[in-house]
N, C-alpha and C positions, 0 to 999 in steps of 0.2 A: 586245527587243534581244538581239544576241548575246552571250556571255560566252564566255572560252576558242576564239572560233572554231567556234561551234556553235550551231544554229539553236534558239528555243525557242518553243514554242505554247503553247497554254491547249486544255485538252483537257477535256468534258464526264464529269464522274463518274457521269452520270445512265444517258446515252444513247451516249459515247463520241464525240461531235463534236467535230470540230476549230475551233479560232479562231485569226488571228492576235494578237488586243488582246482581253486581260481586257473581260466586261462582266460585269454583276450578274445576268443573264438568260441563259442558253442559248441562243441563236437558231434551236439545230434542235427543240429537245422543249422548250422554255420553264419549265423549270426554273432556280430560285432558287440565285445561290451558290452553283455545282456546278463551273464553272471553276477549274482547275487549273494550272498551270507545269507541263508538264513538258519534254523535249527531244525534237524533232522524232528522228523515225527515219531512219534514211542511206539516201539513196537506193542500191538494189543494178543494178547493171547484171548482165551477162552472170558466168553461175556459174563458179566459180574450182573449180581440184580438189577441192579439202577445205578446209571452215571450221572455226576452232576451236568446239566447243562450250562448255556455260555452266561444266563444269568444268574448262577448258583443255585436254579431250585433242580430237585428230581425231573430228569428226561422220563418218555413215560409216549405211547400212542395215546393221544384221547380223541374224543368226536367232538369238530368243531362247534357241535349247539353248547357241549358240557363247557367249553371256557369260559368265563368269569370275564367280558370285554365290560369294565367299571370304567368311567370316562376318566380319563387323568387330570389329578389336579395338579393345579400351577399356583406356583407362586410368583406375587411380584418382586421385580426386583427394585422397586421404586425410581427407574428412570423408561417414562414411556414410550419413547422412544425406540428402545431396547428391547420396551416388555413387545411392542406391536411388530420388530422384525422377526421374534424368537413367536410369535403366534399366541401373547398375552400374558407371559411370563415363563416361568424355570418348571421343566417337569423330570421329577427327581428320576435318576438313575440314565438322563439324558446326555450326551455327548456333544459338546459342540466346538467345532474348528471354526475360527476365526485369522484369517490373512488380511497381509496392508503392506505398503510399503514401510522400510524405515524410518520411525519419527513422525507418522502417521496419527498417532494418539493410540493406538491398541493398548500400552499398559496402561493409560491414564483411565482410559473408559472401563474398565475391567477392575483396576482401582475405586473407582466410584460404583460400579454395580457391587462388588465386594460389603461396600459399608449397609446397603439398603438392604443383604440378606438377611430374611429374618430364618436366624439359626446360626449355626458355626460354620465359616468361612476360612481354609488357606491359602496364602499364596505361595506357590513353590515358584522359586527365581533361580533360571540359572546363568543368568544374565549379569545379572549385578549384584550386588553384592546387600546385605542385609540395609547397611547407612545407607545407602543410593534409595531401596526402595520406601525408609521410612521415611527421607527428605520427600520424596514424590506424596506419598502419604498424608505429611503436614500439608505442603503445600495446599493439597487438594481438600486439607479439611478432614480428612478420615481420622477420627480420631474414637472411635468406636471400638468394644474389648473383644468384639465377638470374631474379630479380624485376625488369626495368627500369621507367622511368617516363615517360610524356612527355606532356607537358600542349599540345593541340595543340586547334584546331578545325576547320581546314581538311580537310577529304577528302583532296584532293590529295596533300597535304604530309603526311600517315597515314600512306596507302598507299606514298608512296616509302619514308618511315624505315621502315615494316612490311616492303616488299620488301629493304631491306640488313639491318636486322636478323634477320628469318626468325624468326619468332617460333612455338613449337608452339602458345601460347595466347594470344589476345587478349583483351582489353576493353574497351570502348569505355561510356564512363560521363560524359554518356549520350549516346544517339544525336540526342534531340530538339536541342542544343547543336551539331552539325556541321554544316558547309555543303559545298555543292559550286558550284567558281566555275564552273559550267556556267548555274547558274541564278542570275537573279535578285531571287530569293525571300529574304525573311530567314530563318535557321535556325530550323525548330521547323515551317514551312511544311507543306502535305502535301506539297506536291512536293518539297521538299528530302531529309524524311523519306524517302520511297519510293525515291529519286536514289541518296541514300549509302547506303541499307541495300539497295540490289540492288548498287552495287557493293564493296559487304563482304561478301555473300553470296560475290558471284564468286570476290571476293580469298579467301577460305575454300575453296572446292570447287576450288579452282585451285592453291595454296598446301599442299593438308591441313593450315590451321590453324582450331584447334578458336576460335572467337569467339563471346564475350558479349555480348549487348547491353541497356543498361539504357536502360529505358524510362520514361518518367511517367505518371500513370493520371489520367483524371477523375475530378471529382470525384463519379460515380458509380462509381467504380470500373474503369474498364475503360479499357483500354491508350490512350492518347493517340494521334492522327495517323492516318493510312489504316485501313481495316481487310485491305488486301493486303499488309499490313506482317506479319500474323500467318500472313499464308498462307504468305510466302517462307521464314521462318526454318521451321527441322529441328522446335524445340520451344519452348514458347510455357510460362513458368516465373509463377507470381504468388505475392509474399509478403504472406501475410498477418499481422493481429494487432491488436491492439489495443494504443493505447500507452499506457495504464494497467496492463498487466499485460508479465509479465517472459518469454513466449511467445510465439513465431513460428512462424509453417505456412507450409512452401514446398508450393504445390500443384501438379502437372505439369497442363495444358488440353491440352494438344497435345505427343506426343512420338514422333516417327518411327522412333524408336532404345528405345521401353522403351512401360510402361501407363502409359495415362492415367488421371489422377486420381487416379495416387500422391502419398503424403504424409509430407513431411519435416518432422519438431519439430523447432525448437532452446528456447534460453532464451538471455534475452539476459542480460550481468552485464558489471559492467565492465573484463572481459579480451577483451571480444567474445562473439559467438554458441559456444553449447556444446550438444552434438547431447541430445537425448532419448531412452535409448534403451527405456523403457517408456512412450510416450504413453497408454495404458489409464489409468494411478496419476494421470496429470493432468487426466483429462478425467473421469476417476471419481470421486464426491466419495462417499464413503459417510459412510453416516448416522451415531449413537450408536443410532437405536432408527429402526423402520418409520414415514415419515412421509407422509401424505397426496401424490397426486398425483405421488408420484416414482419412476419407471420405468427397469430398466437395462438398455438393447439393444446388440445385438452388429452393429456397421455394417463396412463392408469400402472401404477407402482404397485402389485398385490394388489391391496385393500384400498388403497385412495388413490383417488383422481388428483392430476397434477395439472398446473400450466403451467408450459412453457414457452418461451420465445425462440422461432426457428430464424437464422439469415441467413441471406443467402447474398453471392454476388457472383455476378456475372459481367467479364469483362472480355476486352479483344486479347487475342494471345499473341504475343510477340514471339511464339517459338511454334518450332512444326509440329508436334505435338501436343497438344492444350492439355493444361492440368484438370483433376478432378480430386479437391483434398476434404474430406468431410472431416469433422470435429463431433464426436455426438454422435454419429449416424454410421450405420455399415457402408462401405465404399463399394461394394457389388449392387447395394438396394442403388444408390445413386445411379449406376450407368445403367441400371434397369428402368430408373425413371425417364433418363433425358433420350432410350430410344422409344418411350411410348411419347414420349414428347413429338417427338420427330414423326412417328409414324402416326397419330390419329388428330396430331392437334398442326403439321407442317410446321412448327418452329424448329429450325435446324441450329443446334449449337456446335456443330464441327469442329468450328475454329475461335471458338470461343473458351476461356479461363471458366471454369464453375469449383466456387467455394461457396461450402453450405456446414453452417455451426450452429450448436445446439448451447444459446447461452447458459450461462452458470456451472457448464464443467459435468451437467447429467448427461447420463448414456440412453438414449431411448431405442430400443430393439425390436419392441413392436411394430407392426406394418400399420397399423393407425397413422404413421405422418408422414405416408406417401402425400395423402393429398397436399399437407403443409408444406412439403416439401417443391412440389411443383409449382403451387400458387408463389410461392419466396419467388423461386428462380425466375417464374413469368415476369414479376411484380422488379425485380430489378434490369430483366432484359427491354423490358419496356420503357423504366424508370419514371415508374407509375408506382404511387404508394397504395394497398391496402386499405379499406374504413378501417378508423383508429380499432372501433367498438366489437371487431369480427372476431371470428374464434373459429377455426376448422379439424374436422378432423377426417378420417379414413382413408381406406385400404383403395388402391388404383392396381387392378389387374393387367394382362398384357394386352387384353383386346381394347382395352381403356375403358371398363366397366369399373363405375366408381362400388366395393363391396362394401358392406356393414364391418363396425367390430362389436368387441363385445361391452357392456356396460355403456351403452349410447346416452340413455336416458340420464343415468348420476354424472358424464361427464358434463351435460347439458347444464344442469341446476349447480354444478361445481361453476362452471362459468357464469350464471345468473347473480352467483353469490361476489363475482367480483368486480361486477358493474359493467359484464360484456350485454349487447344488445341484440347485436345480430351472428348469427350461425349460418354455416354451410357442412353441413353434413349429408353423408348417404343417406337413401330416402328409406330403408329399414331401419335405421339410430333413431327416425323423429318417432317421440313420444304422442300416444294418441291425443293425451287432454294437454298438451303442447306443455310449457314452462313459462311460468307468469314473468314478466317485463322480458322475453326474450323473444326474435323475431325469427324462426327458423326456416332456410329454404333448403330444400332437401334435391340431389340430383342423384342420376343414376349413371351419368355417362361423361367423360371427360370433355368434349363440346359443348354439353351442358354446361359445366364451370364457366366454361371459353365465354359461352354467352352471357354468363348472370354478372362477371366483373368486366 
């Protein structure tokens, strides 16, 4: 049925077929479940002079020398943290999705970027309710005029109060919660989703206003609703953490405007989130004396160099098939490491338990801690400790050639800065005019290792 005066289909997610009536089956590619709402497209007659494009201005052919590429400015949003995931502040007319688990802090921190906008700020809630978000508000101190509020769920009725007010930043918390009376889907729908967030996109690149949008995650993790929903927005934001501990990681996946897979600390306390601004000291846990199994590598988040603490253990398995559980670590990189293990260096872990964690609850995805990773599990199969004072890092191929990665040199001097002394790294990481008070031995072959510890 129509809504608003506007036609709507069910369209194949599979094969991109059209239907008029929901069925369970696709009738063109016979796929399960794959029917969608969305709104049929306007039929175009005969070309008109000029259409507006998806940012508002006239579409038009021109020659890529004649565009006007002005560098974009930013503003900060005065928590730095925030400003260095998003690539050093808000760039008007930009989009950004933001997921977390439930109770995560997403509205808190979003609350607090709110007060530092220099300009007009709303929060659209359709979550709670107006008292709920101005208690959160006090709490946190926001007490600033330039902040509106308005508890809304309609699409519609957003976009007009957004167009009178003229807002430089929005947020919408969340998006799963809004409808568009175009369809007949309930909110949370994919099509509803995909509906209002291409027309808040518009309203943004249209507007130059900067808009948030909060998202829900499965419960494996990952962002709820379409997966075209992460293509449209500028930058795609996940907070992470665990809610046992008093630490939060805003991680960038996607940013059109700055690097990807920069990483923002806070700490949560109860005046709200508050920035980190030596993550190394919390991810670092240093020992009283050299302990079995525990390795310190220098991993790289975007823009900064990190260290963190790898362990590992290794123990006899009382079952026929021996575990392999990583914490921190992909679990295919690990059974890649223990048969280069087995094949170039003869230590056979067959029957043996191997657990390897990545303290403080970071995820590191780079191949830079292959090496740390080996050196761990050697260092507790042995139950021989590591020098306190080492630091390693790099890539271990299949033939057990140890490779370079990238930023060798700034992970080096990141470690010098924290009172490491000695290094093992691949022999393309070491810096020509080396790093003052540090001791670098550089290898190129996993025997190599074998023999230096």
């Amino acid at each position: 049925m129509a809504r608003g005066g506007r036609n709507t289909i069910y369209q194949c997610q599979s094969c991109g077929g059209q239907s008029s009536k929901w069925s369970g089956q696709c009738p063109d590619c016979g796929a399960w479940n794959t029917l969608v709402e969305t709104v049929a497209a306007a039929q175009v007659g005969k070309p008109v002079a000029r259409f507006k494009s998806y940012s508002g201005e006239n579409s038009g052919i021109v020659r890529l020398t004649e565009v006007k590429a002005d560098v974009e400015t930013r503003s900060s949003i005065g928590i730095g943290e925030l400003d260095r995931v998003l690539g050093g502040g808000l760039v008007a007319g930009s989009v950004i999705l933001i997921g977390g688990d439930p109770g995560i802090g997403k509205s808190t921190l979003l609350m607090q970027a709110m007060a530092g906008v220099q300009g007009k700020a709303l929060y659209v809630s359709g979550e709670e309710s107006a008292a709920q978000v101005a208690m959160r508000a006090r709490r946190l101190g926001v007490t600033t005029d330039n902040v509106a509020l308005l508890t809304e769920t309609h699409l519609e009725q957003i976009l007009a109060e957004a167009a009178t007010f003229r807002p430089d930043v929005m947020v919408i918390d969340s998006i799963q919660t809004l409808y568009s009376g175009e369809l007949a889907s309930a909110p949370g729908a994919v099509g509803q989703v995909r509906e209002c967030a291409a027309h808040l996109v518009r309203y943004a690149k249209a507007h130059g206003t900067t808009v948030f949008l909060v998202g829900h995650v499965t419960k494996e993790g990952a962002l709820a609703g379409p997966r075209v929903l992460e293509h449209m927005v500028d930058a795609v934001l996940y907070f992470e953490g665990d809610h046992g501990s008093r630490y939060r990681v805003v991680r960038a996946v996607k940013n059109r405007y700055g690097e990807v897979n920069e990483l923002g600390v806070f700490s949560m306390t109860d005046q709200g989130l508050r920035e980190v601004a030596n993550p190394s000291a919390i991810f670092l846990a240093r020992h009283e004396k050299p302990v079995p199994g525990s390795v310190v590598m220098v991993t790289r988040e975007g823009t900064r160099p990190l260290l963190v603490e790898v362990q590992a253990l290794v123990d006899e398995s009382q079952i026929a098939n021996p575990r392999r559980v990583t914490v921190g670590l992909e679990h295919n990189r690990l059974a890649i490491l223990l048969a280069v293990l087995h094949r170039h260096a003869g230590i056979a872990t067959g029957d043996q338990d191997v657990f390897v964690n990545v303290v403080g609850g970071v995820r590191v995805s780079e191949t830079g801690i292959d090496l740390a990773v080996l050196l761990a599990i050697l260092s507790s199969w042995r139950n021989r400790p590591l020098p306190h004072d080492m630091v390693v890092f790099g890539e271990v191929g299949l033939t057990g050639e140890i490779r370079p990665v990238q930023n060798g040199p700034e992970r080096l001097r990141e470690a010098s800065k924290h009172g490491f002394r000695r290094a093992l790294v691949p022999q393309a990481n070491a810096p020509r005019g080396g790093v003052e008070g540090l001791e670098i031995t550089t290898v190129t072959h996993l025997k190599q290792v074998l023999d230096h510890i």
